[in-house]
C-alpha positions in Angstrom: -5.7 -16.2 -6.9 -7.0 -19.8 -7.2 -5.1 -22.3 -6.1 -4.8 -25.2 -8.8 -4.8 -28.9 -8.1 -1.4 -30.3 -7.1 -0.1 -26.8 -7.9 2.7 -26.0 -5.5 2.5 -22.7 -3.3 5.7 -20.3 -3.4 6.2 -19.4 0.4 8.5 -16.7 2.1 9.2 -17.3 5.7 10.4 -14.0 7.6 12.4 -14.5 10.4 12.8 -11.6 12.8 16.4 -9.6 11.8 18.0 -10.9 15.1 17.0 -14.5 14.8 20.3 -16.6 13.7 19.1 -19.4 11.4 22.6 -21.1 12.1 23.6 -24.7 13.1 25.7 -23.4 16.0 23.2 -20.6 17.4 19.5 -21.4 16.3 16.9 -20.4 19.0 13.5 -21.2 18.9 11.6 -19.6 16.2 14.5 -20.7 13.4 14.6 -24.4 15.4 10.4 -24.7 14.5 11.1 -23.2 10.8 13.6 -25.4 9.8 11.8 -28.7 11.1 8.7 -27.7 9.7 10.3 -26.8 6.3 12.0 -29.9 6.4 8.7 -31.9 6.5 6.8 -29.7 3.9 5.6 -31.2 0.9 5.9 -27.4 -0.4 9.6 -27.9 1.0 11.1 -26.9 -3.3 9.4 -23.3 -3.3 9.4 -22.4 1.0 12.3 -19.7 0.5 13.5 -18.8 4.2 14.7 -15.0 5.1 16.7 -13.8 7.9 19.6 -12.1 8.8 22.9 -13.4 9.9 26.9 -13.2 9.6 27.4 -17.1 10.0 27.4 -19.1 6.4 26.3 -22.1 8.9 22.7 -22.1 7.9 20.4 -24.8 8.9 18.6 -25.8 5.6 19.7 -24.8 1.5 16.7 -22.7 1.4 17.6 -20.0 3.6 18.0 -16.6 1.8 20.4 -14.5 4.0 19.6 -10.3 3.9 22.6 -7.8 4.6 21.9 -5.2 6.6 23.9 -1.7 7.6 21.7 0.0 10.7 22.5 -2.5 12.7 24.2 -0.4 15.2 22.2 2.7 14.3 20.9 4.8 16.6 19.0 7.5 13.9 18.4 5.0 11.2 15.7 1.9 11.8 17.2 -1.3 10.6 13.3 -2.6 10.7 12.8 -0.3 8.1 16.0 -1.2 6.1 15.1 -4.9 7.0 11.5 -4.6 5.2 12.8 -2.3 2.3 15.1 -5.2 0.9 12.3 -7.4 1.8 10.3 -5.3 -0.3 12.8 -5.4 -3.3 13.1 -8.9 -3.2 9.7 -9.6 -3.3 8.7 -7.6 -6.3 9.5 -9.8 -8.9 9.2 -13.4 -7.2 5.2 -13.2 -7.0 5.4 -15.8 -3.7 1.7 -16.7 -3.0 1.9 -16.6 0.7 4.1 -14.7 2.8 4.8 -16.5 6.6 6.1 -13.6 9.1 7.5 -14.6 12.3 7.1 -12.6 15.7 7.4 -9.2 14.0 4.2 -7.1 14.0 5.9 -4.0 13.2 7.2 -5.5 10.2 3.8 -7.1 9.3 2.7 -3.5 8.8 5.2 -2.6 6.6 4.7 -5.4 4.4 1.1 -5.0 4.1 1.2 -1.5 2.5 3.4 -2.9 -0.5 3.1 -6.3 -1.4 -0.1 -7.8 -2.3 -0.2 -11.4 -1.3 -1.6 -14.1 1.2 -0.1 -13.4 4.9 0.1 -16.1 7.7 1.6 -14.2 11.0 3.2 -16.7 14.1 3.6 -15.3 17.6 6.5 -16.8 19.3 6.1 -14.7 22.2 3.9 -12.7 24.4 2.5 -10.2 22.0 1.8 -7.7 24.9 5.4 -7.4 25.4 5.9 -7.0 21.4 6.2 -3.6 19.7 3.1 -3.7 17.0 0.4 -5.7 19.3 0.7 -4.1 22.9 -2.5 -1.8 22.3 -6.3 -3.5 21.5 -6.1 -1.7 18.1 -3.0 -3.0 16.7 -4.1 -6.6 17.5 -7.4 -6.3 15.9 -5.4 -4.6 12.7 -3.3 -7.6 12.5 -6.2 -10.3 13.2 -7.9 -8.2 10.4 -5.1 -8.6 7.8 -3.6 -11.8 8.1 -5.3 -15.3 6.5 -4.4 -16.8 10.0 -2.9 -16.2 12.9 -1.0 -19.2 14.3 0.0 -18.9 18.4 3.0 -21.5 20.0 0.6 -22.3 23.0 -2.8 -21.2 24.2 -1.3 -19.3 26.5 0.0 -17.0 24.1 -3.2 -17.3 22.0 -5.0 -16.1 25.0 -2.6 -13.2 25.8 -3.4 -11.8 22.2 -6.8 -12.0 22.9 -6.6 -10.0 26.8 -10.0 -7.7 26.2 -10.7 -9.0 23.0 -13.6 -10.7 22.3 -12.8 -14.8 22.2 -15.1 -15.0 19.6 -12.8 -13.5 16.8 -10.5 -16.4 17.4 -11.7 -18.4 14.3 -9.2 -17.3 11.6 -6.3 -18.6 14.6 -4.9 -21.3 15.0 -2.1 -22.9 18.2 0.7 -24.9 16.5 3.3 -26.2 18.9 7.0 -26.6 18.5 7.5 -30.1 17.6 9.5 -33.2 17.9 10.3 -36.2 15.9 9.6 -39.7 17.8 13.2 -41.0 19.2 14.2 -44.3 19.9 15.6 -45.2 23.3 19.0 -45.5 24.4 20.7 -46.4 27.4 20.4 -43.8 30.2 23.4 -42.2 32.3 22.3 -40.9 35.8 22.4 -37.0 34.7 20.1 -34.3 35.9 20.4 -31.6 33.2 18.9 -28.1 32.8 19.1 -26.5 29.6 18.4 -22.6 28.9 19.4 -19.5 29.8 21.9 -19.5 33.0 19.7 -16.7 35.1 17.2 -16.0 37.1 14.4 -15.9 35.0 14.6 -19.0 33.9 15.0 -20.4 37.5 19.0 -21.0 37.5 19.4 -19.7 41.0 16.8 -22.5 42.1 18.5 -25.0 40.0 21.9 -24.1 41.8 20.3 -24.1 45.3 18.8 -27.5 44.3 21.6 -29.3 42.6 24.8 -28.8 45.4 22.8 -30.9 47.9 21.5 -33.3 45.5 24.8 -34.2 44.4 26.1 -34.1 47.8 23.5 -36.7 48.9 23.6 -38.8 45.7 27.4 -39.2 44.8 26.8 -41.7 41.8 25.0 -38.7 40.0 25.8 -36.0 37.9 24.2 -32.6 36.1 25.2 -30.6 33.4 24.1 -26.8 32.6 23.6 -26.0 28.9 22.9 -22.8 28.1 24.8 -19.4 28.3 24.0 -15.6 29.8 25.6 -12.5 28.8 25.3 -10.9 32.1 26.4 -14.1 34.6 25.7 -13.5 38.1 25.2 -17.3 39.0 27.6 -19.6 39.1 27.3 -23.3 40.2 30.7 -24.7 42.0 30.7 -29.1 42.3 33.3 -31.5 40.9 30.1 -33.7 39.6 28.6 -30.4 37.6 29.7 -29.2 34.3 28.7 -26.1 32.4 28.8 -26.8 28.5 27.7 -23.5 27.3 25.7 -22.5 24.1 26.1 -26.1 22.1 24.3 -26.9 19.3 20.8 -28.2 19.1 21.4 -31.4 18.0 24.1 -31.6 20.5 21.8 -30.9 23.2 19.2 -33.3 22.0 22.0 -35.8 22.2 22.6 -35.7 25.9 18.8 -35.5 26.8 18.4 -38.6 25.3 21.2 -40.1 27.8 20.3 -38.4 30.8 17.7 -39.5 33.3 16.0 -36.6 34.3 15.7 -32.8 33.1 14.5 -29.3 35.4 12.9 -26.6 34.1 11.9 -24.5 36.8 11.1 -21.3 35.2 10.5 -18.1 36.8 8.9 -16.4 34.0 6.1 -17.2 31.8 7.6 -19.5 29.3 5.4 -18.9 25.7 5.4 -22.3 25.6 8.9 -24.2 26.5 10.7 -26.2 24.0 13.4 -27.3 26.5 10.6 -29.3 28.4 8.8 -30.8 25.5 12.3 -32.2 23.9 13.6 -33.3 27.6 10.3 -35.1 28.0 10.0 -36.7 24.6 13.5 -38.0 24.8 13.2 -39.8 27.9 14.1 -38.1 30.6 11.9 -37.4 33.7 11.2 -33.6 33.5 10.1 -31.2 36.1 8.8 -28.3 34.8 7.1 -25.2 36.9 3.9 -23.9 36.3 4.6 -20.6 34.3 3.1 -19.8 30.9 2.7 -22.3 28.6 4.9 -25.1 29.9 2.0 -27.3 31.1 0.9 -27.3 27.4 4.3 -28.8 26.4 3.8 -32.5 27.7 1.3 -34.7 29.5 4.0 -36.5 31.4 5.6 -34.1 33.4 5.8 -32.9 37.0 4.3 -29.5 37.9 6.1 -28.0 40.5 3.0 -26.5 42.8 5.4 -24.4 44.5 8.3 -22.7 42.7 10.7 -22.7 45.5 14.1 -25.1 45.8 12.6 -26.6 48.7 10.0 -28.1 46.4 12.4 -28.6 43.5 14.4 -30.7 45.3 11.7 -32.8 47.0 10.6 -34.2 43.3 14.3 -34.5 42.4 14.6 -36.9 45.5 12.0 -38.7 44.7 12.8 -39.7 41.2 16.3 -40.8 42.2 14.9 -42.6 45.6 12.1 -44.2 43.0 13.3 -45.7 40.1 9.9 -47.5 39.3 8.2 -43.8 39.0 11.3 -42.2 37.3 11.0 -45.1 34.2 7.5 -45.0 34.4 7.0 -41.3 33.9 10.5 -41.4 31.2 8.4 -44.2 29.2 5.0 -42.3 29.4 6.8 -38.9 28.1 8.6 -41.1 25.3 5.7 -43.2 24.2 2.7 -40.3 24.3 4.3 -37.2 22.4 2.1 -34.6 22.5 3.7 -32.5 20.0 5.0 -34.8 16.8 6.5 -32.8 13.7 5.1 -35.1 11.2 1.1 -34.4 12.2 1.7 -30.6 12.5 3.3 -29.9 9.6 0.1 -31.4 8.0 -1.6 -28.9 9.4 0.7 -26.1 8.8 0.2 -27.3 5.1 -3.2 -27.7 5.3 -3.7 -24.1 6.8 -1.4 -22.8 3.8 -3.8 -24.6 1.3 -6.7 -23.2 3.1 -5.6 -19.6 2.3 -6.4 -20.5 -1.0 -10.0 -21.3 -2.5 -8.9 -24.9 -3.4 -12.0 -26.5 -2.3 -14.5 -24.0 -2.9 -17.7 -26.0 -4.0 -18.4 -23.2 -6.2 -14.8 -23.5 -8.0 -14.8 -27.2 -8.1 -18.4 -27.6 -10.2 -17.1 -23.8 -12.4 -20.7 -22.8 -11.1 -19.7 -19.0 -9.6 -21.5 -16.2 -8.4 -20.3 -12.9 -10.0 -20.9 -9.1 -8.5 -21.4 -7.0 -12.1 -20.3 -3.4 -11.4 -20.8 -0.9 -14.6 -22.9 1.8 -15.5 -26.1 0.4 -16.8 -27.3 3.7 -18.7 -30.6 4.6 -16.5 -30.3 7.8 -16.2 -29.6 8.1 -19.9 -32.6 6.1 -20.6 -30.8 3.3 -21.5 -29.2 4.9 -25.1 -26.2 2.5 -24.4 -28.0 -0.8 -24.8 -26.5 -2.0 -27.4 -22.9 -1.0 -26.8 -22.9 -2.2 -23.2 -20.1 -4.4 -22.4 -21.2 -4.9 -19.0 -24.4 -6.1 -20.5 -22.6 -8.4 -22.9 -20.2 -10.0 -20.3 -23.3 -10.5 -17.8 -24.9 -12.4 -21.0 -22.1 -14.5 -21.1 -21.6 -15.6 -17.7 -25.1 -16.6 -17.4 -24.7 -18.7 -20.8 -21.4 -19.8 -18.8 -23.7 -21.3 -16.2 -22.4 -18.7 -13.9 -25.0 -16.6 -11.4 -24.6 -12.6 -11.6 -25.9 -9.6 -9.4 -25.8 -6.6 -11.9 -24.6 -3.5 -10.0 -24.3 -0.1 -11.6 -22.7 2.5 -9.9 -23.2 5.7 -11.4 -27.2 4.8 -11.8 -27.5 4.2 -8.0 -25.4 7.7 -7.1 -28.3 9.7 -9.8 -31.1 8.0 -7.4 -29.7 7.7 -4.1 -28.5 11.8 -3.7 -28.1 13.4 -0.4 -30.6 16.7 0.3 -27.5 18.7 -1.3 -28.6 17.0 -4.6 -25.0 15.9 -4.8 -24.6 11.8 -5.3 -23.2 10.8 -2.5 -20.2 8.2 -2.9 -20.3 6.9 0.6 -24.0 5.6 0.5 -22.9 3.6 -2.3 -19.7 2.1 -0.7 -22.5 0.9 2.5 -25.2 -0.1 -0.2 -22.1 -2.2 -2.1 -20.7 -3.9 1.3 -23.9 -4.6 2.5 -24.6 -6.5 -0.9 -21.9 -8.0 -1.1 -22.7 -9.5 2.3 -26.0 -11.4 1.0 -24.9 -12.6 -2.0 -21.3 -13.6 -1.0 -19.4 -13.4 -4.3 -17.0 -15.4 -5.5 -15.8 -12.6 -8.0 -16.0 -9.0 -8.4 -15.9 -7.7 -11.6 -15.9 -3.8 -12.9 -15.5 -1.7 -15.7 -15.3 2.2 -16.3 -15.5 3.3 -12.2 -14.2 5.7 -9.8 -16.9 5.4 -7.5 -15.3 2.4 -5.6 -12.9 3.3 -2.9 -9.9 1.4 -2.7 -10.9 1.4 1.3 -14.0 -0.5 0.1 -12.1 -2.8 -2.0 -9.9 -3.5 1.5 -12.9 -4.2 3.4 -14.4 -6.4 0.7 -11.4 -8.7 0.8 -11.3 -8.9 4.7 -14.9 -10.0 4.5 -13.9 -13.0 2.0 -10.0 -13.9 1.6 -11.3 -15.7 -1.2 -12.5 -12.7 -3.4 -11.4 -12.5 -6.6 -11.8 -8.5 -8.2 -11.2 -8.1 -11.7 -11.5 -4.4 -14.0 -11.7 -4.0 -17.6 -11.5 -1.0 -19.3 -11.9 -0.5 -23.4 -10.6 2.7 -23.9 -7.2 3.8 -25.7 -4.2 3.8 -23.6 -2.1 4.7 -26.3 0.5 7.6 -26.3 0.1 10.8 -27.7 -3.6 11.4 -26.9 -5.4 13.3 -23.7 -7.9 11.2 -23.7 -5.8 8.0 -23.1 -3.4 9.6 -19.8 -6.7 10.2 -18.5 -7.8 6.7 -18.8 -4.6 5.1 -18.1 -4.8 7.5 -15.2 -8.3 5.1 -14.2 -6.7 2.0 -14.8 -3.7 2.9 -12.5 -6.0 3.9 -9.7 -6.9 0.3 -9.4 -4.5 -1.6 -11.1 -2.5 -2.7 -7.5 -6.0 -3.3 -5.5 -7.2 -5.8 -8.2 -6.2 -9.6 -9.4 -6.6 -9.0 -13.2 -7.0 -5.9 -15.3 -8.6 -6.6 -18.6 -7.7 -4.2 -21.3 -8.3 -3.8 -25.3 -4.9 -2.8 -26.3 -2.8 -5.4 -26.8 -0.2 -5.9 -23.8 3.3 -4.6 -25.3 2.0 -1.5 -25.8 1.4 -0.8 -22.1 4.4 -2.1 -20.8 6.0 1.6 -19.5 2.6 2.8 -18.6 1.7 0.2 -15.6 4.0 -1.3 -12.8 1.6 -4.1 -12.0 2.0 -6.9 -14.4 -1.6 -8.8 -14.5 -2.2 -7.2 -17.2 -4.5 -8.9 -20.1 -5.8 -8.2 -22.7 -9.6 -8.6 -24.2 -11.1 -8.5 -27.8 -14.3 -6.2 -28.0 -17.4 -9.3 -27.6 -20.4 -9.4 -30.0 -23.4 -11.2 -28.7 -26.1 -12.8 -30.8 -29.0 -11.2 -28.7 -27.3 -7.3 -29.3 -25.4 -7.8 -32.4 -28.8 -8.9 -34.3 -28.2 -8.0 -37.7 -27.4 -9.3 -41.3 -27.1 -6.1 -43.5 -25.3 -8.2 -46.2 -28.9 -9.9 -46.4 -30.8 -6.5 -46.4 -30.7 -3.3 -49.2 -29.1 -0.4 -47.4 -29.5 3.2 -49.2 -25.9 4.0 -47.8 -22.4 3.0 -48.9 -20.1 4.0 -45.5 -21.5 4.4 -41.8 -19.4 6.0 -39.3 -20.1 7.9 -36.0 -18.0 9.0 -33.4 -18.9 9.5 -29.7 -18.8 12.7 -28.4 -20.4 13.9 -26.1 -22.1 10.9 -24.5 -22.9 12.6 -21.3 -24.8 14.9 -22.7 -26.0 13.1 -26.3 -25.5 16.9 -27.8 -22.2 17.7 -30.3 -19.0 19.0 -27.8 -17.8 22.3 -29.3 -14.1 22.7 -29.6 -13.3 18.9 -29.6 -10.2 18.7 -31.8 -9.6 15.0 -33.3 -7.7 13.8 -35.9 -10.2 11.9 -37.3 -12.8 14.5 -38.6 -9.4 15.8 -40.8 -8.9 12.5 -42.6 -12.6 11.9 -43.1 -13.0 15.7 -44.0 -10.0 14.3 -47.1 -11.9 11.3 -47.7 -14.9 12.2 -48.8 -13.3 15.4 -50.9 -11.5 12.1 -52.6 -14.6 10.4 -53.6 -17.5 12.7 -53.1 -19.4 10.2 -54.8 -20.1 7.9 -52.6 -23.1 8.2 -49.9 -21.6 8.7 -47.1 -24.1 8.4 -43.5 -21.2 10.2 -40.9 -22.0 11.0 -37.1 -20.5 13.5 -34.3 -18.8 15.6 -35.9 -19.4 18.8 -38.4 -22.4 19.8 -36.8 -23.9 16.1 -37.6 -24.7 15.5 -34.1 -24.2 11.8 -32.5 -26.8 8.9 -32.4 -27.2 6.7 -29.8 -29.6 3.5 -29.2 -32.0 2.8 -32.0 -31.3 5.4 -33.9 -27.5 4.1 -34.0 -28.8 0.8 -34.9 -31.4 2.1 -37.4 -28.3 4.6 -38.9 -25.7 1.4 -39.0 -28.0 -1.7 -40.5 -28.7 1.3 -43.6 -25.2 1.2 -44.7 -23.4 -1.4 -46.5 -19.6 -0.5 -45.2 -18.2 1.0 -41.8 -15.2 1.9 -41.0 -13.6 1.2 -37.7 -11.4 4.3 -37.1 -10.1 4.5 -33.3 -9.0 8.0 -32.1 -5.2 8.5 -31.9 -2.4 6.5 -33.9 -3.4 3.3 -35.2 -2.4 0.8 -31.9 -1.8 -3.0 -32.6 -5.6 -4.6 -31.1 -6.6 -1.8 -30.1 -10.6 -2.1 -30.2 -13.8 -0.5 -29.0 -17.4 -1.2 -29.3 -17.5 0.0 -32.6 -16.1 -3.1 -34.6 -18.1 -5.2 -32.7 -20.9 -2.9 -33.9 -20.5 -3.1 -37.2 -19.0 -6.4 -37.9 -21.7 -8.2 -36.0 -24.5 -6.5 -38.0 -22.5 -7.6 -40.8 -21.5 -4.6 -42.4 -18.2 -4.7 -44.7 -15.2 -3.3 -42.2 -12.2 -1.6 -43.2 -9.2 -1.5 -41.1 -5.7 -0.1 -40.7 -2.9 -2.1 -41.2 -1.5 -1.3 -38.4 -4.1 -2.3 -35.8 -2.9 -6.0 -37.3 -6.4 -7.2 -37.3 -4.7 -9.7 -39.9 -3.5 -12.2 -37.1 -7.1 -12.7 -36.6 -8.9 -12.1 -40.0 -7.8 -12.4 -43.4 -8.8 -10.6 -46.5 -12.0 -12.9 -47.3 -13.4 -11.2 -44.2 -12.2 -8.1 -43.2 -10.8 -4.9 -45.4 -7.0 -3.3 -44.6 -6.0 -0.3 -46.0 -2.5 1.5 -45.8 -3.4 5.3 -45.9 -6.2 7.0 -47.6 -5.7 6.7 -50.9 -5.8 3.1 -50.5 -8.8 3.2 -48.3 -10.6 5.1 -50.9 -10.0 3.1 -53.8 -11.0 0.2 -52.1 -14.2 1.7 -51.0 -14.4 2.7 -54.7 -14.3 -1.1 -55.5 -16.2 -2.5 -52.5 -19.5 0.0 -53.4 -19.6 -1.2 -56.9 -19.2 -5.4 -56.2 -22.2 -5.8 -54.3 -21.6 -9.8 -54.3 -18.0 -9.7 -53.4 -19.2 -7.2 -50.3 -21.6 -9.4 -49.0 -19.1 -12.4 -49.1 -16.8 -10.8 -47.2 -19.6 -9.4 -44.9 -21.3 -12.7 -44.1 -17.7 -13.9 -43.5 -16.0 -11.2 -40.9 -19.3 -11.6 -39.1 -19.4 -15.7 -39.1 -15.3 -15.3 -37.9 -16.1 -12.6 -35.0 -18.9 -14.5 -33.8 -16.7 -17.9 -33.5 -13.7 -15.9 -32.4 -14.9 -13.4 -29.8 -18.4 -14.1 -28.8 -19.6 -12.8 -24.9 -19.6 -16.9 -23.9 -15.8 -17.0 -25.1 -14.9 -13.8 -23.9 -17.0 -13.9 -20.5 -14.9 -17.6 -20.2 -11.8 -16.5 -20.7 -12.2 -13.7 -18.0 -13.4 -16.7 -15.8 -10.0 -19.0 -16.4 -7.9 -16.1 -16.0 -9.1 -15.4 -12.6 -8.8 -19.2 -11.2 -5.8 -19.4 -12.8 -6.5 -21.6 -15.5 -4.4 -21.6 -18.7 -6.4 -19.5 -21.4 -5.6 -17.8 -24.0 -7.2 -15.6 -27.5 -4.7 -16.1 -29.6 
C-alpha cells in the first residue's frame, strides 16, 4: 500500500489482555497509549484494544474485547484474545497494527492478518514469553516495520548477543509528560509505586521514620498498593493513600517538595521518576535499569542502602537553595515532552509507508516483470504475450522494468537430474531483486514463486508492492477454471492486488481476499499491427482455439463445448469459408502462422470456453479486433457497456450468429466500417499505456478506474 498525501492511517493499538485502560487503574503501557493518542494527528482512526470489566475507559476510542479463559487452566486466553482480534480485524482493513509488550501474540497475528506492524517493549524482553531465546528476537526484529523500546536499557536487553548493528529498523520512545506550570509547594516527601521490596519500600520505610522524627514540620505520603503487604510504615506524619488515580497522583507531586524512588530492581525505564521530576519535586532515584534515562535533574543514589537514602534526603531539607535549584532544573529542562514524541511516533507511522519515496513522488518506478517469455518454445507466443504488452506499456509509462521469466530460467538452469530446479530460481530471484531494488513486483501465470520467497522479498523492502494477474476463466462449471482459480488462490493472501479478466461479481464466492480487480485484455500498436479491413482476405471467419500449447500438437480426448456449436454452425451455412484451428484434427497455429492465418480472414469470432461470463476476455479479442477483423460477440459477455453496434457484432444464439455472418460476408463496406471502428475504440479504450497505468494507480492507491 502507498500512503496518499494527507491520507489518514487506520491504526489498532493492542494492549496486552491484563492491562486496564481505566481512569481508576491505568498502569504504564495504557498511561503512554492514551497520551500519545491524545496528541495524534491520526487521533479520528487510532482504534485502541484491550480487555477490561470497568466501563471507566481513559479515551472514546478504546474498543473493549470479552474474554472467557480468563481463569482457565486448559484453555489459553492468548489464543482466545488473538482469535477475536483476528475477527475484528478482517473487515476493518487498518493499515498499521501497534502491539504492545506481547510477543506471543505478535506471532499469532502475523500468520493471519496482512498489514504494517509496529511492536513496543514495555519491559525486559528477556523476562517476556516470545523473546527470551536469540531466535525469537531476530523473528520479531524481522517482521515488524519498527521496533520501538521505553529506554535504551531495554533496547539493549533485546539486543544481549545480537549484533548492534541490526538496530536500525528500532527506535527508543520514552513515556512522556506535558510541561506543568508551578504551584506552591507543601513540605512532602512522597514515594509512589508498588509498596514492596522490589521497588525499595523497605528502604523507604527505614528512611522516612527518622526523617520525620528529625524534621517535625514535614510529611510523606505512600501511593501505591501490594497484594501481598509485608511492609508497613507506622508515623502520625505518614499517610498511605493506596492505588489513586493517575491524575490524582500527578496532583500531589506537583505540591510536594521532594519524591524517592529507590528501586531495587531494574526499572524499564521509571515513569514515577520522570513525572516527580518534571513536576517539581526534588527526586532521588537509584541507579537500576533505566531510571537514569528518565531525567537529567535527579539524584543517583551511588549506594542503594537507607544509610545513603537518607543522607540526600537530609541534605535537601537542610539546603533549600539546592532543593529549588535542582526542583526548577527538573521543571524547566524536560527530557521527555509528549508533544515532540508523538511527532515522532507519527512520523515513524508515516515512515512505514512509502510516502516519500523519490521514485513515487516523480511516478518514475522500477518494476520486476515475472512471466513466461516463451524461450523454450521459440518464442511462438509473441504476439499473445501479455507480459510483453504490459512491459511495453510501462516503459511508454516512463516506468523502468527488469523482465523475468520464470519457467525459461528453470528449462536452462536444470540440476544434473535434468529436473528444473525451483530453488535455484527463488536464490537467482532474491539475488535480483537485491540489485535492482524494485519498487513493484509484478507476475502473471506462476507457481514457481514460493510464498517463503515472497516473505523474504517483503522483509528486504517493507515498501514492496507485488501484484498477479491472471487471464484465464474463473467461471463455474468448467475444469479448467477450478484449476486456475486454484492459482490465483495460492497467491491471492501474499499479494497487494490480483488483476483478473472476469469482471469482479462473478468471483465474489470463489476468493476471500477482496483486492480483487479486474483488467481488459491490452492491444498494443507494436503487436497488434494490422488493418485487415484495408487488405483482401480470401476468408470469411477465423477462429482457433488453443490446445495444446505445451506441446503446439492437437490434445486427444479434449472435450469442449465449443467444437459442438461450431461443428452446428458451419452445417448452418456451409457456404461460407470458414479458416478454423485446434480442433477436428485441424491442428493449432501459433506465431506467424497465427498472424499470417488471422489478417486472411475478414471476421473472427471471439468464443471463450465455458458459459458466456460478463467481461470475461482472453488474448483472442485483442487478437482479432486489433488487426481489425469484424468481431462477433455473445450477448451475454455485455461487451455492449463498452462497444456499440457500429463496432462490434452481438449475437443471441446461433441462428442469430449465423445470419448475421450471412449479412456481414456479403456487405463488404458495412464490414469494414465496423472493423476500422471496433479497432479505433479498443485501441483508445484498452491500449498497454492505459492498461499498464491503471495497474500502476491501483497499486499506490490512486483512484482509477476502466469503466
Amino acid at each position: 500500500m502507498i500512503l496518499k498525501k494527507n491520507q489518514k492511517l487506520k491504526i489498532a493499538t493492542i494492549l496486552p489482555y491484563k492491562e486496564n485502560y481505566t481512569v481508576d487503574r491505568a498502569s504504564a503501557a495504557s498511561l503512554w497509549v492514551s497520551e500519545y493518542y491524545a496528541k495524534s494527528k491520526f487521533k479520528k482512526y487510532n482504534f485502541i484494544y484491550g480487555h477490561t470489566k470497568s466501563k471507566n475507559y481513559l479515551t472514546k476510542n478504546y474498543i473493549n474485547i470479552n474474554l472467557k479463559n480468563l481463569q482457565s487452566k486448559i484453555k489459553s486466553t492468548t489464543n482466545e484474545y488473538a482469535d477475536k482480534l483476528i475477527k475484528d480485524f478482517s473487515n476493518k482493513n487498518f493499515n498499521i497494527i501497534e502491539i504492545h509488550n506481547r510477543p506471543q501474540l505478535l506471532d499469532k497475528l502475523l500468520n493471519h492478518v496482512k498489514t504494517r506492524f509496529i511492536f513496543y517493549f514495555h519491559n525486559d524482553p528477556l523476562s517476556m514469553k516470545g523473546s527470551r531465546k536469540i531466535s525469537e528476537r531476530l523473528k520479531i526484529l524481522n517482521s515488524v516495520d519498527k521496533l520501538i523500546f521505553v529506554s535504551e536499557w531495554v533496547r539493549d536487553r533485546f539486543f544481549l548477543d545480537i549484533d548492534k548493528k541490526l538496530q536500525t529498523k528500532t527506535e527508543v520512545i520514552y513515556p512522556s509528560v506535558h510541561r506543568q506550570r508551578p504551584i506552591k509547594k507543601k513540605k512532602n516527601i512522597i514515594f509512589v509505586g508498588r509498596l514492596n521490596h522490589s521497588k525499595g519500600y523497605d528502604l523507604f520505610k527505614e528512611t522516612i521514620i527518622k526523617i520525620l522524627d528529625e524534621f517535625p514540620q514535614w510529611s510523606a505520603y505512600s501511593l501505591g498498593d501490594e497484594d501481598r503487604r509485608s511492609i508497613y510504615i507506622s508515623h502520625p506524619r505518614h499517610r498511605e493513600l493506596g492505588f489513586i488515580t493517575h491524575k490524582k497522583a500527578l496532583e500531589i507531586l506537583n505540591r510536594s517538595e521532594i519524591a524517592v524512588v529507590p528501586s531495587k530492581w531494574d526499572e524499564p525505564f521509571g515513569r514515577t521518576a520522570l513525572e516527580a521530576s518534571s513536576r517539581g519535586c526534588a527526586t532521588i532515584i537509584s541507579n537500576k535499569g533505566g531510571l537514569k534515562e528518565t531525567t537529567n535533574n535527579a539524584i543517583v543514589l551511588k549506594k542503594l542502602d537507607s544509610i545513603n537514602l537518607r543522607t540526600e534526603i537530609r541534605k535537601l531539607i537542610n539546603y533549600p537553595r539546592k532543593r529549588k535549584k535542582i526542583q526548577l532544573l527538573g521543571r524547566k529542562n524536560i527530557k521527555h515532552l509528549i508533544k515532540d514524541n508523538t511527532k515522532l511516533i507519527d512520523q515513524i507511522r508515516e515512515n512505514c509507508f512509502p510516502l516519500l519515496n523519490v521514485n513515487y513522488i516523480k511516478n518514475k518506478l522500477k518494476i520486476i516483470n515475472l512471466y513466461n517469455q516463451g524461450q523454450k518454445l521459440n518464442h511462438r507466443l509473441f504476439n499473445i504475450s501479455l507480459g510483453k504488452k504490459f512491459t511495453n506499456g510501462f516503459v511508454r509509462n516512463g516506468h523502468d522494468v527488469l523482465e523475468v521469466s520464470d519457467r525459461d530460467y528453470m528449462k536452462n538452469n536444470k540440476s544434473f537430474s535434468l529436473i528444473p530446479n525451483k530453488d535455484n530460481f527463488q536464490n537467482f530471484l532474491i539475488e535480483s531483486f537485491k540489485n535492482y531494488n524494485p519498487d513493484i513486483l509484478f507476475f502473471g501465470h506462476t507457481k514457481n514463486l514460493n510464498l517463503e520467497t515472497i516473505d523474504k522479498l517483503r522483509s528486504i523492502n517493507k515498501n514492496l508492492i507485488i501484484s498477479q494477474w491472471n487471464e484465464d476463466p474463473v467461471m463455474s462449471g468448467l475444469d479448467y477454471s477450478k484449476k486456475n482459480v486454484s492459482n490465483i488462490n495460492y497467491y491471492a493472501d501474499y499479494v497487494d492486488h490480483n488483476f483478473i479478466t472476469t469482471h469482479p461479481s462473478v468471483i465474489k464466492n470463489k476468493f476471500n481476499n477482496k483486492n480483487f480487480y479486474f483488467f481488459f485484455v491490452p492491444v498494443d500498436k507494436n503487436i497488434e499491427r494490422y488493418d485487415v479491413y484495408n487488405l483482401r482476405p480470401k476468408n470469411d471467419l477465423f477462429y482457433a482455439m488453443s490446445h495444446g500449447v505445451n506441446r503446439a500438437t492437437l490434445k486427444q480426448g479434449i472435450e469442449d463445448n465449443r467444437i459442438n456449436f461450431l461443428d452446428k454452425l458451419v452445417k448452418k451455412i456451409p457456404n461460407i469459408k470458414y479458416d478454423f484451428y485446434g480442433f477436428s484434427n485441424k491442428q493449432p497455429i501459433w506465431g506467424n502462422d497465427f498472424n499470417n492465418a488471422l489478417i486472411n480472414s475478414k471476421m473472427a469470432l471471439n468464443l471463450s470456453r465455458g458459459q458466456p461470463t460478463k467481461y470475461y476476455s482472453s488474448n483472442r479479442i485483442a487478437s482479432i479486433m486489433g488487426n481489425g477483423l469484424l468481431t462477433f460477440v455473445d450477448k451475454k459477455v455485455q461487451m455492449s457497456d463498452f462497444f456499440n453496434k457500429d463496432e462490434m457484432i452481438f449475437y443471441s444464439g446461433i441462428h442469430d450468429l449465423a445470419d448475421k455472418i450471412n449479412f456481414y460476408s456479403r456487405n463488404e463496406k458495412i464490414r469494414k466500417k465496423i472493423s476500422k471502428n471496433g479497432k479505433s475504440k479498443y485501441f483508445k479504450l484498452f491500449n498497454e499505456s492505459k492498461i499498464s497505468k491503471y495497474f500502476v494507480d491501483i497499486s499506490l492507491g490512486n483512484n482509477s478506474s476502466l469503466f
